[in-house]
N, C-alpha and C positions, 0 to 999 in steps of 0.2 A: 475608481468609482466607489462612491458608501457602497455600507450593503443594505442599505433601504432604501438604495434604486434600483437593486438586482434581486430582489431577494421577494417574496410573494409570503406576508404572515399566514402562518397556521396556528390556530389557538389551539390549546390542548384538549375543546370540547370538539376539534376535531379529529379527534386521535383515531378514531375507524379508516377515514379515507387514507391520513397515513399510513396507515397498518396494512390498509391491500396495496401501497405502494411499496410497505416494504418487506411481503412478500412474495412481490410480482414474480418475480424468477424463483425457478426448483430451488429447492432447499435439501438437501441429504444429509443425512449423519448428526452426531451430536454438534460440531463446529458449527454446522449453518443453520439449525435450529436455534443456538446460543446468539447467534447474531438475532435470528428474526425476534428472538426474545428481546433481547437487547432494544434492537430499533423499537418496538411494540411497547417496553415499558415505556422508554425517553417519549417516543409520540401524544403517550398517557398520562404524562405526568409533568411538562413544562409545555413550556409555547415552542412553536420550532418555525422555522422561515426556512422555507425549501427552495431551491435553485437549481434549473438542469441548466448541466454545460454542455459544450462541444471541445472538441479537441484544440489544444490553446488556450482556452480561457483561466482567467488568471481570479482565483476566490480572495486571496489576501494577497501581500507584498510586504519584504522586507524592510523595516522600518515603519509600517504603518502601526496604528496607535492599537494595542488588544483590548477587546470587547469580546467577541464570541469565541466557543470552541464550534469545530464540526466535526462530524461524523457521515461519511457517505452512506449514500441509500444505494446506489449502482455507480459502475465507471471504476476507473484507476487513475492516483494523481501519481506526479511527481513531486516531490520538493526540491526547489533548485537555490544554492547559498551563492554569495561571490566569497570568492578567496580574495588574501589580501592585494593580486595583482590584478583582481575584477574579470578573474575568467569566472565563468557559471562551471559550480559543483551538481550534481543530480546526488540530491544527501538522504535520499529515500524515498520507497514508493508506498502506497497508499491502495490498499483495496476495500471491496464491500465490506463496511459494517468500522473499519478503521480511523480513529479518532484524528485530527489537525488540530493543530495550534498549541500543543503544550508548553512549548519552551515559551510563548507568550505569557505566561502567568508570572515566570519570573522575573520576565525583563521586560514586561510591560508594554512591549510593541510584539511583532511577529519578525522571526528571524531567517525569514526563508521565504521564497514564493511557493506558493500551490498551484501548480497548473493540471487541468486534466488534459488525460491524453486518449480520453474516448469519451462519446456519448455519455452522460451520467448525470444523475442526483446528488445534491448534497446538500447537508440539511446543518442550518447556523442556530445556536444556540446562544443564548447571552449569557458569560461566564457569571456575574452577579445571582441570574435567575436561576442557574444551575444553581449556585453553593445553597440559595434559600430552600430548593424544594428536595435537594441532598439533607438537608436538617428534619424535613419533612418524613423523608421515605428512605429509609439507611439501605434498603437493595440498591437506589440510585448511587449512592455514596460507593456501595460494591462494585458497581460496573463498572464507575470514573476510575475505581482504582485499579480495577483488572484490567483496565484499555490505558492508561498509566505504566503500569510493569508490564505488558506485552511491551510497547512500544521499547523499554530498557532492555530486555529481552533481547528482541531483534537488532538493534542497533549494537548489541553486544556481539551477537553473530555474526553480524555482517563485517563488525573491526576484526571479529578473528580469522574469517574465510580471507578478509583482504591482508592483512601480515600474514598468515602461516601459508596460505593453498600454491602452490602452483595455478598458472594459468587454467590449462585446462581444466584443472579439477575447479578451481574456481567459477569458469562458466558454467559446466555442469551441476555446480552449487547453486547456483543464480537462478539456470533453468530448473532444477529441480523446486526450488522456492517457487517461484512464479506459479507452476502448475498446480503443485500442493495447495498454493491461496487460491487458485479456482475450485479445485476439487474441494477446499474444506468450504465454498461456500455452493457446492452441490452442480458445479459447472464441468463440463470433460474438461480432460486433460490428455489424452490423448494426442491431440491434435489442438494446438493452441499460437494465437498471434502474439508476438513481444510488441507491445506498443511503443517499443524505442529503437532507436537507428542504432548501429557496432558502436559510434564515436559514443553514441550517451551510456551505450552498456560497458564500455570500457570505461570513458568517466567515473562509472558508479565505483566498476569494482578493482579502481587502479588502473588500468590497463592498457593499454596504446590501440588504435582502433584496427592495426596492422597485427597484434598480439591476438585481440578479439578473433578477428577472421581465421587465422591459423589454428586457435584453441576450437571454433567452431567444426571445422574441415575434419580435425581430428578425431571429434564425436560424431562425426558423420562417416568416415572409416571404419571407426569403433562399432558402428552402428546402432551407437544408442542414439541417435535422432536423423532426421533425415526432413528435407526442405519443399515443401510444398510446392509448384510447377507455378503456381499463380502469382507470388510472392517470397522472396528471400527472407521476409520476417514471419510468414506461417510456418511453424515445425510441428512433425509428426515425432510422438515419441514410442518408439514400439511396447517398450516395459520401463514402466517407471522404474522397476524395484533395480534393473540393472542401472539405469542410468543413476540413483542414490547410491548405488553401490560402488558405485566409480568415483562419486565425489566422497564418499566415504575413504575409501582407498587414499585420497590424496589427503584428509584428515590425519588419518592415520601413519601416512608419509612423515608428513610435517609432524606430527609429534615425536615421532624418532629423531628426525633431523635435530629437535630442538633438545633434546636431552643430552 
């Protein structure tokens, strides 16, 4: 489907009603102020076409022609790729205030699906409209690039957790990520749901869905997490700081091994 049959324009002279959408949820600490800043300028300073999803819904698709980027207001996506024998890869996940679509600049279509996997917002921008009002207002030009290098960033982390880590420290790497992306945008982490099943969490980070479940049991031993009675995808986590310190350990593992 276009996305201007999904999509409800917002012009920039409505940038307030944006603005308490995108600080409807707490905000803590400098991370999720920078976000609210972030959404607050973009709302101020282009047009943006907003869209809430539900779990499933698919924002672009692989192959399709690039026109916008987006950035979410709420929710968490996935990206999913085929490999060359057309199995679905889960090639990254997506939270509040995080950019989609850049690899579409180069290649001129979008190379991946976006699906979200919870209730959420997410707001389309038209790449065109962007570059002209980045000529306009160089903070904008700052954000694009700082939501540009994060994305290089992480995707740099995550190839190294996936070649160096061990299993287990690898999940523990994964959950420790997940919880930090809620905490930095002002949400508990305490106690938090993975919106993905073992098969997609192993997908992501290598791993066989039989490896998954053994590397989870084992942190649950450990007793750095432990499974909510309601559901096998809500986890409690007692101290963050042990649970990073464990996927630490297995960093620190694997850089021995490899010298």
């Amino acid at each position: 489907m276009h996305s201007s049959d999904v999509y409800a324009s917002s012009p920039a002279m409505h940038g307030n009603a944006l603005t308490a959408l995108a600080c409807g949820r707490a905000q803590t600490g400098p991370s999720g102020q920078r976000i609210a800043e972030a959404l607050r300028l973009l709302s101020s300073t282009v047009d943006v076409q907003r869209r809430l999803v539900r779990a499933g819904d698919t924002v672009y698709q692989t192959g399709q022609r690039f026109s916008h980027l987006y950035i979410l207001n709420s929710g968490i996506f996935k990206l999913l790729s085929l490999s060359s024998d057309g199995r679905e890869q889960v090639a990254g996940l997506k939270f509040r205030g995080d950019w989609m679509g850049f690899a579409g600049i180069a290649k001129g279509h979008y190379v991946c699906d976006a699906v979200a996997m919870d209730t959420g917002e997410v707001w389309a921008v038209r790449y065109d409209t962007l570059l002209a009002a980045c000529a306009r207002q160089p903070e904008l030009m700052m954000l694009l690039h700082e939501a540009m290098s994060a994305e290089i960033v992480r995707e740099r982390e995550t190839m190294l957790s996936v070649c160096t880590l061990p299993a287990d420290a690898r999940v523990a790497d994964f959950i420790s990520y997940w919880a930090d992306s809620l905490a930095s945008r002002g949400l508990r982490t305490d106690q938090i749901t993975l919106c993905m099943t073992r098969a997609e969490i192993g997908n992501y980070l290598g791993l066989t869905l039989e490896t998954v479940s053994r590397a989870l049991s084992k942190l649950v031993r450990e007793r750095l997490i432990s499974f909510e009675q309601k559901g096998r995808r809500d986890i409690s986590i007692p101290d963050m700081g042990l649970l990073r310190s464990y996927a630490q350990r297995g960093q620190t593992a694997a850089g021995h091994t490899l010298q």
